[in-house]
VOPAMAR-535818 format. One record per atom (N, C-alpha, C): residue in three letters; atom name; x, y negated, z negated; residue number from 0. Coordinates in Angstrom, 3 decimals. Each point is the difference from the previous one (the first is absolute). Layout:
BEGIN
+-----+----+----------+----------+----------+-----+
!  aa ! at !       c1 !       c2 !       c3 !   i !
+-----+----+----------+----------+----------+-----+
! ala ! CA !        X !        Y !        Z ! NUM !
...
+-----+----+----------+----------+----------+-----+
END
This chain:
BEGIN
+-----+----+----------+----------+----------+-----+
!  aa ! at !       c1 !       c2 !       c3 !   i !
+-----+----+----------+----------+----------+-----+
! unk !  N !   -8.358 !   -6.688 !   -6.933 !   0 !
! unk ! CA !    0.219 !    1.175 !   -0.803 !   0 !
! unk !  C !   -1.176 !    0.946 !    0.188 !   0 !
! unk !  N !   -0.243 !    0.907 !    0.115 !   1 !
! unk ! CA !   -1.113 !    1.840 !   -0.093 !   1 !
! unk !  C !    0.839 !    0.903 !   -0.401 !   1 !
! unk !  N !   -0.558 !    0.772 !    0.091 !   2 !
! unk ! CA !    0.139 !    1.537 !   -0.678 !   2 !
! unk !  C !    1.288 !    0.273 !    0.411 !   2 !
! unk !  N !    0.737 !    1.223 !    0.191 !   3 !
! unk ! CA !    0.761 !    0.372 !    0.759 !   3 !
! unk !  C !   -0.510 !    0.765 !    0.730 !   3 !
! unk !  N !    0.219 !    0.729 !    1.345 !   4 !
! unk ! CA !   -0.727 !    0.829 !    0.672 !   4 !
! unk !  C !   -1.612 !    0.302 !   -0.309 !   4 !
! unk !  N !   -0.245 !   -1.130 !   -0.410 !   5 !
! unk ! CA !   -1.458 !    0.328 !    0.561 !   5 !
! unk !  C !   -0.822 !   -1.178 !    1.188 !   5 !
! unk !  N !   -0.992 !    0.099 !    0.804 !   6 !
! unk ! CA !   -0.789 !   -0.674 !    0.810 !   6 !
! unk !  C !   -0.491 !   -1.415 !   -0.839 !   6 !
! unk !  N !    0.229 !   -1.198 !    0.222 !   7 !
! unk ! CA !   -1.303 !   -1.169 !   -0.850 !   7 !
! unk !  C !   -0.208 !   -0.683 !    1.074 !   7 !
! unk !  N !   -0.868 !   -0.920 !   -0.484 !   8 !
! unk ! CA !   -0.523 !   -1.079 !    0.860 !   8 !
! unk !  C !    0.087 !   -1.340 !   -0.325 !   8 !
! unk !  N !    1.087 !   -0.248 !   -0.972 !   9 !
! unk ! CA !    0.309 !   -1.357 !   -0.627 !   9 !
! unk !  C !    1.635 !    0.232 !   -0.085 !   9 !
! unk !  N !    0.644 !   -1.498 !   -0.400 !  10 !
! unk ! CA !    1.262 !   -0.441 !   -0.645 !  10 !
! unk !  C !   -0.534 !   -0.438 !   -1.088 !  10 !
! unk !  N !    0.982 !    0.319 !   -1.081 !  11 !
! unk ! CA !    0.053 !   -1.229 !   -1.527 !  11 !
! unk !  C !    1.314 !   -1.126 !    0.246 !  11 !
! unk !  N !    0.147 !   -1.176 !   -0.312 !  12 !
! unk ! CA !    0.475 !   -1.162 !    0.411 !  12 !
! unk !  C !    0.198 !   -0.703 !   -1.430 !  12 !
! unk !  N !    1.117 !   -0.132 !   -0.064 !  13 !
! unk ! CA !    0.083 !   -1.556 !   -0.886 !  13 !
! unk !  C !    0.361 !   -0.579 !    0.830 !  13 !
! unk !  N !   -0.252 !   -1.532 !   -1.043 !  14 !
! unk ! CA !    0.870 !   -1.409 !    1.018 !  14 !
! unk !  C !    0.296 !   -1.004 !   -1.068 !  14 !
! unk !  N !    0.011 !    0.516 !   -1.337 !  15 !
! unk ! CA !    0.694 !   -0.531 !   -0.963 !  15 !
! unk !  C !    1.353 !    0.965 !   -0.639 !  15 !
! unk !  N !    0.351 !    0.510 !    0.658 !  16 !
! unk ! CA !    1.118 !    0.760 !   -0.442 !  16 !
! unk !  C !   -0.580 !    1.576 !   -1.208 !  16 !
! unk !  N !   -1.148 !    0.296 !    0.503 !  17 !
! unk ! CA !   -0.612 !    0.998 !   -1.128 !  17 !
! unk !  C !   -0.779 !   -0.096 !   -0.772 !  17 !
! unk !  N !   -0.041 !   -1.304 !   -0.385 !  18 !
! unk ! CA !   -0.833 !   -0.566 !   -1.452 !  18 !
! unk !  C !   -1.648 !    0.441 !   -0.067 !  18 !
! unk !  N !   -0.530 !   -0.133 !    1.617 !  19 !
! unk ! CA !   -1.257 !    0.533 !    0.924 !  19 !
! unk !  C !    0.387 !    0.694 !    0.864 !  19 !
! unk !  N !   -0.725 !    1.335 !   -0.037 !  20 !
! unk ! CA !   -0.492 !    0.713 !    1.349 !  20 !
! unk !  C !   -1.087 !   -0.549 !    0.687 !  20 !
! unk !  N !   -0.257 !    0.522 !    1.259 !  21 !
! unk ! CA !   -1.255 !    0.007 !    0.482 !  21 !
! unk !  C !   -0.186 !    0.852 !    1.475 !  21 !
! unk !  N !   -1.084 !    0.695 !    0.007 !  22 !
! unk ! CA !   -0.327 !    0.896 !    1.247 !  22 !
! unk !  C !   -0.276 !   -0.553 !    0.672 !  22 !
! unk !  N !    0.514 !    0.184 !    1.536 !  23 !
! unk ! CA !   -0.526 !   -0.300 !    1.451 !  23 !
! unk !  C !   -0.406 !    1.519 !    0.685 !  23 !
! unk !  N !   -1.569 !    0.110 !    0.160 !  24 !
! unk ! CA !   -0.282 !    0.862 !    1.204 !  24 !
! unk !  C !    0.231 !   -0.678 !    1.383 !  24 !
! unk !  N !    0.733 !    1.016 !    0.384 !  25 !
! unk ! CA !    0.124 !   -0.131 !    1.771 !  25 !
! unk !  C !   -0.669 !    1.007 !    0.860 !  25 !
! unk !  N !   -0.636 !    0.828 !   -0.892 !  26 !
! unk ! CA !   -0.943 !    0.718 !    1.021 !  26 !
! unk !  C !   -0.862 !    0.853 !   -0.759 !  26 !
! unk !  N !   -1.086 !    0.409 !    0.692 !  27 !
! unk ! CA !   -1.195 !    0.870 !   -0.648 !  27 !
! unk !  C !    0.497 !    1.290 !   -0.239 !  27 !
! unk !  N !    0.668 !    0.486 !    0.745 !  28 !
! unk ! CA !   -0.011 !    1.669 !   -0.144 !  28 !
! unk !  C !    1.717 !   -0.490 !   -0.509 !  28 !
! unk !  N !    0.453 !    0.982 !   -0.908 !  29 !
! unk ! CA !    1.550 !    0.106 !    0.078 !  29 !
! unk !  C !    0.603 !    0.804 !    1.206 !  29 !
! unk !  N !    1.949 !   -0.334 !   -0.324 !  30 !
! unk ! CA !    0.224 !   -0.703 !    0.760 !  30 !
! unk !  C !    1.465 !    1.065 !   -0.712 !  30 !
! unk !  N !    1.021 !    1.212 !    0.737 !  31 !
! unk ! CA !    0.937 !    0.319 !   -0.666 !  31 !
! unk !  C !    1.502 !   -0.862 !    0.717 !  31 !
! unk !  N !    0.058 !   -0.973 !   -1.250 !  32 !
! unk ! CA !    0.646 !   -0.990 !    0.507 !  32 !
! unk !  C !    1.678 !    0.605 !    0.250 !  32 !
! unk !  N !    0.740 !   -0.251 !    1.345 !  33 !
! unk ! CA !    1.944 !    0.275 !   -0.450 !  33 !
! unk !  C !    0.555 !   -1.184 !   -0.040 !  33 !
! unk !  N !   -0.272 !   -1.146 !    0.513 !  34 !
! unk ! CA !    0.913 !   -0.697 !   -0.461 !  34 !
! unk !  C !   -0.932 !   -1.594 !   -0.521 !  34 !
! unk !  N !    0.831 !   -0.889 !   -0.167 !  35 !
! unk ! CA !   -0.896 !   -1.027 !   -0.132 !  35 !
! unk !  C !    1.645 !   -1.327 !    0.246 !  35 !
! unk !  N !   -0.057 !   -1.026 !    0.919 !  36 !
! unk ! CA !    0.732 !   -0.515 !    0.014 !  36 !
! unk !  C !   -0.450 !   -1.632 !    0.017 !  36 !
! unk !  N !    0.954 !   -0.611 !   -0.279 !  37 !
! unk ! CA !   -0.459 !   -1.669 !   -0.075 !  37 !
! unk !  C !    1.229 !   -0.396 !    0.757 !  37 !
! unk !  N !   -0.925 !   -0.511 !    1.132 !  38 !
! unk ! CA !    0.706 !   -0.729 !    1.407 !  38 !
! unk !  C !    0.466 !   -1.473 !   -0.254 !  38 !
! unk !  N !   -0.688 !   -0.909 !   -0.008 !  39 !
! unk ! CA !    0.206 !   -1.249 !   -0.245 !  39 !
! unk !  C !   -1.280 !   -0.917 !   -0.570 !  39 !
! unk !  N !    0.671 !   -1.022 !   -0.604 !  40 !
! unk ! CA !   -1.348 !   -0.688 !   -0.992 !  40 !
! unk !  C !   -0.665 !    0.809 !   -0.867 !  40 !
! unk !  N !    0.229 !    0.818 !   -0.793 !  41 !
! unk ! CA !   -0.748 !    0.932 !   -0.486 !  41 !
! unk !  C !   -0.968 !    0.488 !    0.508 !  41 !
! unk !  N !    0.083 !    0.619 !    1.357 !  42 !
! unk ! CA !   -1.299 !    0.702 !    0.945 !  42 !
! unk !  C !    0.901 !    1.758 !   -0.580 !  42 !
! unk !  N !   -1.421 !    0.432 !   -0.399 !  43 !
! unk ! CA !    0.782 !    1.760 !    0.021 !  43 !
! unk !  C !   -0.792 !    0.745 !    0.772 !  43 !
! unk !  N !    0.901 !    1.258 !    0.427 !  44 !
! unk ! CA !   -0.888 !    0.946 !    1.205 !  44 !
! unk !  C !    0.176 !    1.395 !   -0.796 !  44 !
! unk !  N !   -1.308 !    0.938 !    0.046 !  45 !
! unk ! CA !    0.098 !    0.702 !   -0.658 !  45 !
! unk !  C !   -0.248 !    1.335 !    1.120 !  45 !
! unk !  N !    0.973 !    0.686 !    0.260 !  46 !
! unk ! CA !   -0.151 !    1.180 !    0.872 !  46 !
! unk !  C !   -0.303 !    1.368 !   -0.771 !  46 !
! unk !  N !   -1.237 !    0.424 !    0.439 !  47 !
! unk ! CA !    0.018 !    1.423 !   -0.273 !  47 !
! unk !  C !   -0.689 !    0.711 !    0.731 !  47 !
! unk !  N !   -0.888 !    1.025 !   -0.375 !  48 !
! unk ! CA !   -1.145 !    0.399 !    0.625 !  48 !
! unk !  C !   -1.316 !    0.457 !   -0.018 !  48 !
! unk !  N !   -0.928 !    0.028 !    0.325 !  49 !
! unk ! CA !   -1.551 !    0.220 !   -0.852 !  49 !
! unk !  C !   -0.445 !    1.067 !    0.091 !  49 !
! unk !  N !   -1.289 !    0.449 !   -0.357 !  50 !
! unk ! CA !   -0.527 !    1.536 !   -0.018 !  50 !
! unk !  C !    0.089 !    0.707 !    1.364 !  50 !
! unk !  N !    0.150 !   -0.302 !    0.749 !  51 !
! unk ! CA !   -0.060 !    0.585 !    1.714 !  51 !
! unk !  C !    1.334 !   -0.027 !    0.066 !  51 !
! unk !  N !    1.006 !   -0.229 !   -0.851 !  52 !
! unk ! CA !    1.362 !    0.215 !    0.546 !  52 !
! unk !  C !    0.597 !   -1.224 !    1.128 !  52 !
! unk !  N !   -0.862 !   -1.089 !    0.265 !  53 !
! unk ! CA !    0.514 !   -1.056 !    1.013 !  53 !
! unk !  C !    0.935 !   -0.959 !   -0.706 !  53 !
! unk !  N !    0.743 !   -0.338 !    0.747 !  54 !
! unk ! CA !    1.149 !   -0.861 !   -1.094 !  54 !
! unk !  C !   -0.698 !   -1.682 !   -0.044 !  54 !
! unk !  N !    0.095 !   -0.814 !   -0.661 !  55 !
! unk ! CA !   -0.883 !   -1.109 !   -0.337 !  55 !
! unk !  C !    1.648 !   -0.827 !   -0.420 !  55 !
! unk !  N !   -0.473 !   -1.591 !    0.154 !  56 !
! unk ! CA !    0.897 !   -0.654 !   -0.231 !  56 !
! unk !  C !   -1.061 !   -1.263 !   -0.724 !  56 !
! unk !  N !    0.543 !   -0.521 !   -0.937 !  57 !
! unk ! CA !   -1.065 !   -0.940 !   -0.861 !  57 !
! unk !  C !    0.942 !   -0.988 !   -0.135 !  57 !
! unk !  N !   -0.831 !   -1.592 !    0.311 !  58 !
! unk ! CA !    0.970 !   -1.042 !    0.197 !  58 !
! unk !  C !   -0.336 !   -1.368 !   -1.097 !  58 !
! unk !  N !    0.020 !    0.288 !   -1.457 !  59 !
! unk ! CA !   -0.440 !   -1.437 !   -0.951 !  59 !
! unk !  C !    1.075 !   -1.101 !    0.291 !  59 !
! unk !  N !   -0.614 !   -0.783 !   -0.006 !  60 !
! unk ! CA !    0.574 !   -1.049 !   -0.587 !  60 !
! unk !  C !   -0.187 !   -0.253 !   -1.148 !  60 !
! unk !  N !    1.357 !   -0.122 !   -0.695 !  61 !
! unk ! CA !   -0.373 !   -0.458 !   -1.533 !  61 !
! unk !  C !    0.405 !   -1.673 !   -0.431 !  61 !
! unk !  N !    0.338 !   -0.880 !    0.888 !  62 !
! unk ! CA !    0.468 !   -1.199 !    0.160 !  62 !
! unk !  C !   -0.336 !   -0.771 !   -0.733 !  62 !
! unk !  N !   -1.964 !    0.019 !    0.627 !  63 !
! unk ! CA !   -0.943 !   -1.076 !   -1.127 !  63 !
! unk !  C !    0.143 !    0.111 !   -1.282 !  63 !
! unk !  N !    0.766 !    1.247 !   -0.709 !  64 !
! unk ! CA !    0.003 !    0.413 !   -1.819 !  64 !
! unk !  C !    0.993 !   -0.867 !   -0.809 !  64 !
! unk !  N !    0.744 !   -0.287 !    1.006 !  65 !
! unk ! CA !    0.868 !   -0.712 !   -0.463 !  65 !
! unk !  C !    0.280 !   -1.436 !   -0.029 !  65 !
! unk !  N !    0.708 !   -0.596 !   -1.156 !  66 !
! unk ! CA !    0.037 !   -1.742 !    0.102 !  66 !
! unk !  C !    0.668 !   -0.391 !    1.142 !  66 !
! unk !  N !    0.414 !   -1.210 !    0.241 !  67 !
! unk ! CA !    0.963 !   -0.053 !    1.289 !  67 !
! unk !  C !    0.360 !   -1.382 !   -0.329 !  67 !
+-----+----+----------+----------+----------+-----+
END
């Protein structure tokens, strides 16, 4: 979850269904994110682009957050 149209440099995340948030920075400078998708195993990629206008692709794994 961020702003709407604006640049950040983090996700907020639950992994109890809401009960907790919590911030992940994925990068120092923000970051004007368009999409954000979850491929498989809960890995998400977050496409947007940074202050120079270069398009950036960001690759978490969020796997370890979870029980199994």
């Amino acid at each position: 979850m961020g702003k709407d149209q604006q640049a950040t440099s983090y996700v907020t995340f639950s992994v109890d269904e809401g009960r907790t948030w919590n911030d992940y920075y994925f990068s120092e400078t923000p970051i004007e994110i368009y999409n954000i998708n979850e491929i498989v195993n809960n890995s998400l990629y977050i496409y947007g682009r940074d202050s120079s206008d270069r398009g950036v692709i960001i690759g978490l794994d969020m796997s370890g957050l979870f029980e199994k």
